[in-house]
N, C-alpha and C positions, 0 to 999 in steps of 0.2 A: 205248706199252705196255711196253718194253722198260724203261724209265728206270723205271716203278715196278717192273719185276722186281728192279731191280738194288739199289733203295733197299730193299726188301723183306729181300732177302738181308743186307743191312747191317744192317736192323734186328734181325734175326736172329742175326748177329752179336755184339751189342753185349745180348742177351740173354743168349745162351751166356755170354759172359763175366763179365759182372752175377751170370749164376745161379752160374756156380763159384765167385767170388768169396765169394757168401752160404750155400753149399750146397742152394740150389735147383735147381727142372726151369725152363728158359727160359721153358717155358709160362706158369710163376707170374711171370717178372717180366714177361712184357708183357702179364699179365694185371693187373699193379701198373701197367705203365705207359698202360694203354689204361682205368683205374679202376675195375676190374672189381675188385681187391683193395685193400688197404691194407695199405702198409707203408712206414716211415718211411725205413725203412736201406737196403730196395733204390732207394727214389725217390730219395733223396741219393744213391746210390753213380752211377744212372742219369747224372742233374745233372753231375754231378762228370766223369765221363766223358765225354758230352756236349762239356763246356765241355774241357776236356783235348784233345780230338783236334781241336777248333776252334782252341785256340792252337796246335796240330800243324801243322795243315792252313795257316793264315796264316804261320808261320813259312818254313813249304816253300815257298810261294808266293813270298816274299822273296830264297829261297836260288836258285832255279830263275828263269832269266831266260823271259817272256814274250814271243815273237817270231813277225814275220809269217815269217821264215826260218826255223825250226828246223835247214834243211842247216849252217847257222853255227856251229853247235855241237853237230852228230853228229860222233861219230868218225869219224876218217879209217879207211881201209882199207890196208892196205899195197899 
């Protein structure tokens, strides 16, 4: 139950932002994205974003090594 709270808040997220972008209330874009409205330019701007924090998210993945050690590459403490 946790992991939908936290996709939730995400979603929410990426509303707030969509709606300042268009000068919307969040409400109306995930009322656009759940098709309860229509509208072309917040569904693209949606899309767009989406796809944007997806090449983020793959990118970081690349940059950041994946380890059964993480001690390997915490900082030292003096």
């Amino acid at each position: 139950m946790g992991k939908t709270t936290i996709n939730v808040k995400l979603r929410d997220d990426t509303a707030r932002i969509v709606a300042e972008i268009h000068g919307v209330t969040p409400r109306y874009v995930t009322m656009v994205r759940n098709g309860e409205r229509k509208n072309e330019d917040i569904m693209a701007t949606l899309v767009d974003y989406a796809v944007a924090k997806s090449k983020l998210i793959r990118h970081l993945e690349k940059l950041i090594p994946i380890t059964p050690n993480p001690e390997k590459y915490a900082r030292k403490k003096n």
